[in-house]
C-alpha positions as CSV (number, residue, x, y, z in Angstrom):
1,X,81.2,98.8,100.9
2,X,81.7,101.7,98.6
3,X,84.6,102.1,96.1
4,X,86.4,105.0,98.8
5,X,86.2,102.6,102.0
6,X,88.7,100.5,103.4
7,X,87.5,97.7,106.2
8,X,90.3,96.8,109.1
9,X,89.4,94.0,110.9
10,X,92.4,92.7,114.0
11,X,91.3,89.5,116.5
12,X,92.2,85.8,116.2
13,X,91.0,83.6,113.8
14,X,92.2,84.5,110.4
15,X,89.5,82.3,108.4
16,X,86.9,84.2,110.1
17,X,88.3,87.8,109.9
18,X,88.8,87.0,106.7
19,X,84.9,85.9,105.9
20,X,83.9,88.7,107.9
21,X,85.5,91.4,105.3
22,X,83.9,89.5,102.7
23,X,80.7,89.9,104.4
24,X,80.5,93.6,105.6
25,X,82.4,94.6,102.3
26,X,79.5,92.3,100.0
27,X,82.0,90.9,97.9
28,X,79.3,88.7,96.1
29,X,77.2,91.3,95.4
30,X,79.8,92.5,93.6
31,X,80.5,90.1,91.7
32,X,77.7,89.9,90.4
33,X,76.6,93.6,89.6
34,X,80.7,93.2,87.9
35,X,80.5,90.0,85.9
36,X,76.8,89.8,84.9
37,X,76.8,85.9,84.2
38,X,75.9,82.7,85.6
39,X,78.8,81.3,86.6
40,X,81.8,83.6,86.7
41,X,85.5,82.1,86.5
42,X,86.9,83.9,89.9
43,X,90.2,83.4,90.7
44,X,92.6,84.0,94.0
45,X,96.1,85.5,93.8
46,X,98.0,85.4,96.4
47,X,101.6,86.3,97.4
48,X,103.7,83.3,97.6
49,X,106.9,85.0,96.5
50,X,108.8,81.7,97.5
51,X,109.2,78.8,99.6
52,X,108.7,80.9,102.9
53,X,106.1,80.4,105.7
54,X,103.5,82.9,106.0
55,X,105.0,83.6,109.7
56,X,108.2,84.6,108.3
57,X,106.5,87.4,107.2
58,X,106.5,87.4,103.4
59,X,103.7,85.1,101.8
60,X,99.8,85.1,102.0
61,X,98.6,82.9,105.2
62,X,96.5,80.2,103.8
63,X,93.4,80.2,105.9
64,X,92.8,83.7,104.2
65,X,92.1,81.4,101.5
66,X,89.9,79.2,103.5
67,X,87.8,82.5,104.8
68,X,87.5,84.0,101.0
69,X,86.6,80.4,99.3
70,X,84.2,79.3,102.4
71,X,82.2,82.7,102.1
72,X,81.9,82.6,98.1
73,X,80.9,78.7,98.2
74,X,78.2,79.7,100.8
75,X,76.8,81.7,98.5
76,X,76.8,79.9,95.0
77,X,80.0,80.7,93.3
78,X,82.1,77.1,92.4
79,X,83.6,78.2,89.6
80,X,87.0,79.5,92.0
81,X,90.9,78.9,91.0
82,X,94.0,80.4,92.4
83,X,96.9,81.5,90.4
84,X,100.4,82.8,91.0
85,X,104.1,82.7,89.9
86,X,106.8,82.8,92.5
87,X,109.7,85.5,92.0
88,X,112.5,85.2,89.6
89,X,114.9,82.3,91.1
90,X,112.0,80.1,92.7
91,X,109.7,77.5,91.6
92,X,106.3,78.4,91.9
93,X,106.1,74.4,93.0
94,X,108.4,74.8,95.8
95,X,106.7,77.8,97.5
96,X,103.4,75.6,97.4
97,X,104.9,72.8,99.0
98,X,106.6,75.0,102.0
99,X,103.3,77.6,102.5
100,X,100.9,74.9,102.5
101,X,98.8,76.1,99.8
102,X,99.3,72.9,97.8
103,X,97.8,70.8,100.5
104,X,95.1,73.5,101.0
105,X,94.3,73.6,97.0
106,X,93.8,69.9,96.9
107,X,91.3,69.8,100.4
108,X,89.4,72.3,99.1
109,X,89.2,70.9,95.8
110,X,90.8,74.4,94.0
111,X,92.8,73.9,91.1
112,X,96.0,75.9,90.8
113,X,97.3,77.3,88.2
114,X,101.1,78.0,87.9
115,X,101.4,81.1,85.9
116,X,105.5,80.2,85.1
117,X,104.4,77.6,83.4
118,X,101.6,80.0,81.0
119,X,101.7,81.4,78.0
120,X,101.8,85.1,77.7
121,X,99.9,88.0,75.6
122,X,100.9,91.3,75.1
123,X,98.4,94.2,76.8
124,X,98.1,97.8,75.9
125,X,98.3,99.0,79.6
126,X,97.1,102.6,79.1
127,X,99.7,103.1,76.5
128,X,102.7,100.6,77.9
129,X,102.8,97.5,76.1
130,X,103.1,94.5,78.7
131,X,103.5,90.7,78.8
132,X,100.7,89.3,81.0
133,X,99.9,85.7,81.8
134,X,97.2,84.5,79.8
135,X,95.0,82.4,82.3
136,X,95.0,85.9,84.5
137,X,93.4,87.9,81.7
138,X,90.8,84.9,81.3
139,X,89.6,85.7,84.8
140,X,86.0,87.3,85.0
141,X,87.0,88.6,88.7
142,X,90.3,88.7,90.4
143,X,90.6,88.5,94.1
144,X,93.9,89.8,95.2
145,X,95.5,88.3,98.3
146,X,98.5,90.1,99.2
147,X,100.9,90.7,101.8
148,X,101.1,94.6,103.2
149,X,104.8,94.8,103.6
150,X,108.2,96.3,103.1
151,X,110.3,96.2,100.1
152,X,114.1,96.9,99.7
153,X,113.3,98.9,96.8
154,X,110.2,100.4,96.2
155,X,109.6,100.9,100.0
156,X,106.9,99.0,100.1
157,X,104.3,96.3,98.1
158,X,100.7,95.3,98.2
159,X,97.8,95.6,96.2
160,X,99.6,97.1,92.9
161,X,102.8,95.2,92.8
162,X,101.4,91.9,93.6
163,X,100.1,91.7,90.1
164,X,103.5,91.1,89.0
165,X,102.7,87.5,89.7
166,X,100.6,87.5,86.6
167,X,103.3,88.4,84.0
168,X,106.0,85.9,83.0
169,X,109.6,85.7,83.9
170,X,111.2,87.2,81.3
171,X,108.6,90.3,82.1
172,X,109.9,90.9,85.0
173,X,113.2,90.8,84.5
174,X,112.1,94.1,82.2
175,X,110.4,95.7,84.6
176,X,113.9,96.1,86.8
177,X,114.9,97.2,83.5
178,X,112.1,99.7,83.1
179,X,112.8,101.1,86.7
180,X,109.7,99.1,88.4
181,X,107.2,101.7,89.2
182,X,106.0,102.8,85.5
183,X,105.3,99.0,84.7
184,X,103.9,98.4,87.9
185,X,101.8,101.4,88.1
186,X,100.3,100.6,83.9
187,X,100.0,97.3,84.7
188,X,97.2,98.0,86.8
189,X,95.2,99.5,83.4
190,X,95.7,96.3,81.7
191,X,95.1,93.9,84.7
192,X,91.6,95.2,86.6
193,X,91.1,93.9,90.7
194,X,88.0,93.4,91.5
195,X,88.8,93.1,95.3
196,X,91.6,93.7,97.4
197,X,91.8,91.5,101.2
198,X,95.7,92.3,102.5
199,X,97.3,90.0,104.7
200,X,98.9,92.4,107.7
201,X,99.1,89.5,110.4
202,X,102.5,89.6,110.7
203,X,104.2,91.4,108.2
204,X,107.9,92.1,107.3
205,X,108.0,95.8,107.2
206,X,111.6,95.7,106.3
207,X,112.4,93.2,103.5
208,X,110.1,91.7,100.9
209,X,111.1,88.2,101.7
210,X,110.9,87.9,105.4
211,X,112.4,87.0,108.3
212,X,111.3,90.0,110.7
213,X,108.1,89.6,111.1
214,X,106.5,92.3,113.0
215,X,102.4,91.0,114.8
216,X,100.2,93.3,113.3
217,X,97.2,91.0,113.5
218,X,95.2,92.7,111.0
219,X,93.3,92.2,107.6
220,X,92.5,95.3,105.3
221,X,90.3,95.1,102.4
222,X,89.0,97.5,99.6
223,X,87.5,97.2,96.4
224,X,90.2,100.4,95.3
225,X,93.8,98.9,94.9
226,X,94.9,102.2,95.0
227,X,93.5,104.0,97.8
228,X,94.8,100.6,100.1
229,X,98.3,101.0,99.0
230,X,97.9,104.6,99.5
231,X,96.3,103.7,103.4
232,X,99.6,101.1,103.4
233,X,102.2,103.7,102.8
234,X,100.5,105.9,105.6
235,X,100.5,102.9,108.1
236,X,104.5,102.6,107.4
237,X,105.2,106.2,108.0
238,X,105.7,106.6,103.9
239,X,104.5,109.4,101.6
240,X,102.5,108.4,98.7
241,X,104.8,110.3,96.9
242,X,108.1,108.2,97.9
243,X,106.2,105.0,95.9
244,X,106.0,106.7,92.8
245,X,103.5,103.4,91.0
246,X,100.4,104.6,93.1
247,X,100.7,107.5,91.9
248,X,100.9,106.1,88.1
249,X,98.4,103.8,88.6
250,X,95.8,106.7,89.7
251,X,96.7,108.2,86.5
252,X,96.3,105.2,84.6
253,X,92.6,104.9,86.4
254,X,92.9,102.1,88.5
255,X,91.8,104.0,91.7
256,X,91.8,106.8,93.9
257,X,95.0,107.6,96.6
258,X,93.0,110.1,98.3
259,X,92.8,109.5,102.0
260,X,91.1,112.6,102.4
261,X,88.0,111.5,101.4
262,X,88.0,107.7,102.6
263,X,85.7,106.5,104.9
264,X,88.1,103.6,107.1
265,X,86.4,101.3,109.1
266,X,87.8,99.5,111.9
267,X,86.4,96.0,113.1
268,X,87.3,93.8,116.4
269,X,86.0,90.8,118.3
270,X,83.4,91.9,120.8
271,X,85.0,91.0,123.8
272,X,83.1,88.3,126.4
273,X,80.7,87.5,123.6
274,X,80.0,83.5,123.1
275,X,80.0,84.2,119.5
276,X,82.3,85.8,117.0
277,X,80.4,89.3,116.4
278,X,82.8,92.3,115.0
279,X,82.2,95.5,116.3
280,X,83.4,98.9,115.4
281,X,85.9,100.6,117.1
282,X,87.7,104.0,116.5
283,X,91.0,104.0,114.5
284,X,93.7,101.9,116.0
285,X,97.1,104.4,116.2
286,X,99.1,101.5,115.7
287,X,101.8,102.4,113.4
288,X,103.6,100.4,111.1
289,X,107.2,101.1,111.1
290,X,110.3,99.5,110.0
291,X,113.9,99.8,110.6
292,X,114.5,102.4,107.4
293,X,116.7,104.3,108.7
294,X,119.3,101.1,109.3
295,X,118.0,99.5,105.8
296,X,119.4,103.2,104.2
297,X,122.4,102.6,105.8
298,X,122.7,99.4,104.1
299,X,121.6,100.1,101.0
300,X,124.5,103.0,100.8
301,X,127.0,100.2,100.6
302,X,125.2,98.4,97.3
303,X,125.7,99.8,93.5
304,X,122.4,98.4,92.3
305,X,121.3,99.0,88.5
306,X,118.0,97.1,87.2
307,X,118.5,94.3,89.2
308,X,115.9,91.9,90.0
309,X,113.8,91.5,93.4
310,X,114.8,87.7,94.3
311,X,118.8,88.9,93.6
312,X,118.4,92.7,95.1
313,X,115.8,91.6,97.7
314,X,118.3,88.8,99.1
315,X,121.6,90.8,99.3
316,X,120.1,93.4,101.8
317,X,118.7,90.9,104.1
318,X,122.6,89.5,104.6
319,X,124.1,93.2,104.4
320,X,121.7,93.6,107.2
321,X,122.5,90.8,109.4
322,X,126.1,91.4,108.7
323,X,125.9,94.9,109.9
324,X,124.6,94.0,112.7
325,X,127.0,91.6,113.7
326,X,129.6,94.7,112.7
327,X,132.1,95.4,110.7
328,X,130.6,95.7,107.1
329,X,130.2,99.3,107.1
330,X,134.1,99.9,107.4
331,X,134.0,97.8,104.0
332,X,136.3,99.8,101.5
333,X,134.2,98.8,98.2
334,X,131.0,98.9,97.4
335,X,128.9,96.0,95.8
336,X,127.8,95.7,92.3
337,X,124.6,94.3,91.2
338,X,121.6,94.1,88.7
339,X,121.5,93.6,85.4
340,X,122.7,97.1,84.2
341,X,126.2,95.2,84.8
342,X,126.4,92.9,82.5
343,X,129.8,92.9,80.6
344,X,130.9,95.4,82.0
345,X,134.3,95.1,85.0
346,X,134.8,95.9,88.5
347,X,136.0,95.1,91.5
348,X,133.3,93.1,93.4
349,X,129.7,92.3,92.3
350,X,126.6,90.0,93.0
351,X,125.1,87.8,90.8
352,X,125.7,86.4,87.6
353,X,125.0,89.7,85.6
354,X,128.3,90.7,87.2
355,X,130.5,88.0,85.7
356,X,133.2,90.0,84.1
357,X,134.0,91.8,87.9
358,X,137.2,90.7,89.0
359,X,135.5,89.1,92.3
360,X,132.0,88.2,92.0
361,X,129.9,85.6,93.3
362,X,127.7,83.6,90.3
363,X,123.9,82.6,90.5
364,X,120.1,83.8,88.9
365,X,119.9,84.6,92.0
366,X,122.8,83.5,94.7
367,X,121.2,82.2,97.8
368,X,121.3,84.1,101.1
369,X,124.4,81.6,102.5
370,X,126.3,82.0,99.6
371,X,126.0,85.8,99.4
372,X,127.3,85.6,103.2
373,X,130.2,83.5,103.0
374,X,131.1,85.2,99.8
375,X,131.1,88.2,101.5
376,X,132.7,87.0,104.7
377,X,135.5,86.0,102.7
378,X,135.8,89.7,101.4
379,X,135.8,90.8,104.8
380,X,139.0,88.3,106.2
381,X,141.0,88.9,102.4
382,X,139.8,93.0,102.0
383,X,140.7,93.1,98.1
């Protein structure tokens, strides 16, 4: 596979569509024209954001895992770990208990490392200074796992903002500070893919954390981070421009967002055939849509400054569901949240940054049931 080509592969079996990227895309090839050594340190990150199943939408299904390690084994390479960090508000622990990728790393004999509990270095990411975990910089090749779906504020993630897995805590706190998408897109200078399989077998278009899936049935691979978050937005019905980090990550050289000029290759099961043999079939007009136009709606009744994803990223899910079970709209204040609050006053905000508002509901982050009765409350009392 050449550096402008993006492989699609939809059927059953996820272990084997995923081996079947890894195949036609000659990942191990690769690696090896990359590292150059005998036995290259290769490690797996994928998105386990927190303790959600990967049918709910939000985290990396494990058998991709199965599918990527089964295929490099086969061909030599032992030296494999995975890493990741769970968002701010999880343990990364917790999300391997609930996904299953605990139990998978100890059958297949991968050892895990839990990049909350790393140290951190500081990175020149083509001129931003960023905190990155150290065992991710001691990778020779990074294999990035993530989930093609929506987000309640950068529209969606994928490729480029899965890496924020691989800075500490504290790190990204600053990138809500920072705005998101000029961290995001210079991290990608500092912290190089190698290869990029994206899990879109049932993706939340809407919210980064689940809970609406949506069966896509679909894996997408490139060895271009950029040019598959760029084929990502274009599957939701988004503009490259309207996610400004792909853009700042092409300038920062990580990739190429030009569609234009990208060969995309789309794989199925040959039907009636005894054997699982992929063919190619001419692009699939399925579109990838969400519900953004009821998610804007929402997001008009929120204040947000610099707030974090697990905080931000769980108050739209409930706003959501409350709108839909009516009545929040008429609401006659609007909600306070993110960092940019702290001491300051108000009438109502989210999260502990918003301790000095004269109603506001404590946590780093609240849960989603908390946030709702809180707000329930609100709705029976109308301060």
């Amino acid at each position: 596979m050449d550096q402008n080509e993006i492989l699609v592969i939809r059927g059953d079996g996820i272990a084997l569509m995923a081996r079947e990227l890894c195949v036609r895309a000659g990942l191990c090839g690769r690696i090896r024209e990359v590292c150059r050594k005998q036995d290259p340190l290769i490690a797996l990150k994928p998105n386990l954001l927190g303790p959600i199943t990967a049918s709910e939408g939000a985290t990396t299904h494990p058998q991709i895992v199965e599918g990527v390690v089964g295929y490099l084994r086969e061909n030599g390479f032992q030296n494999i770990i995975m890493m990741e960090s769970s968002w701010v508000g999880d343990r990364t622990s917790d999300s391997l208990l609930v996904t299953g990728f605990g139990d998978l790393c100890e059958a297949m004999g991968i050892p895990f490392a839990d990049l909350q509990e790393d140290a951190s270095v500081c990175v020149d990411c083509a001129g931003m200074k960023l905190a990155v975990c150290r065992k991710a910089l001691e990778t020779d090749f990074l294999i990035n796992l993530p989930v093609a779906k929506g987000h309640c504020q950068t529209g969606m993630t994928c490729a480029l903002k899965n890496m924020k897995g691989c800075i500490p805590g504290s790190e990204k706190r600053r990138f809500h500070r920072l705005g998101l998408h000029a961290p995001i897109g210079h991290l990608s200078a500092g912290l190089r893919q190698g290869f990029v399989l994206a899990d879109a077998i049932c993706p939340d278009l809407t919210f980064e954390d689940g809970g609406n899936p949506v069966p896509l049935g679909r894996l997408v691979c490139a060895f271009d981070p950029v040019l598959l978050d760029a084929y990502v937005c274009r599957q939701m019905g988004l503009e490259t421009e309207a996610v400004p980090y792909i853009r700042i990550a092409q300038e920062c050289g990580a990739g190429n967002a030009d569609l234009q000029h990208a060969r995309i290759t789309n794989l199925v099961r040959k039907p009636g055939d005894r054997d699982t043999v992929y063919v190619q079939v001419p692009d699939d007009p399925c579109s990838w849509r969400s519900e953004s136009s009821s998610i804007l709606k929402v997001r008009e009744m929120v204040c947000e400054v610099d707030s974090c994803s697990a905080c931000y990223g769980t108050l739209i899910p409930v706003l959501h569901e409350l709108e839909q079970e009516g009545g929040w709209a008429s609401f006659p204040h609007k909600l306070c949240i993110g960092q940019g609050w702290r001491h300051k006053t108000g009438k109502i905000g989210i999260g502990s940054c918003t301790s000095q508002f004269e109603h506001f509901l404590p946590g780093c982050p609240p849960d989603a049931d908390h946030m709702k009765g809180f707000l329930q409350e609100l709705m029976k009392g109308q301060p």
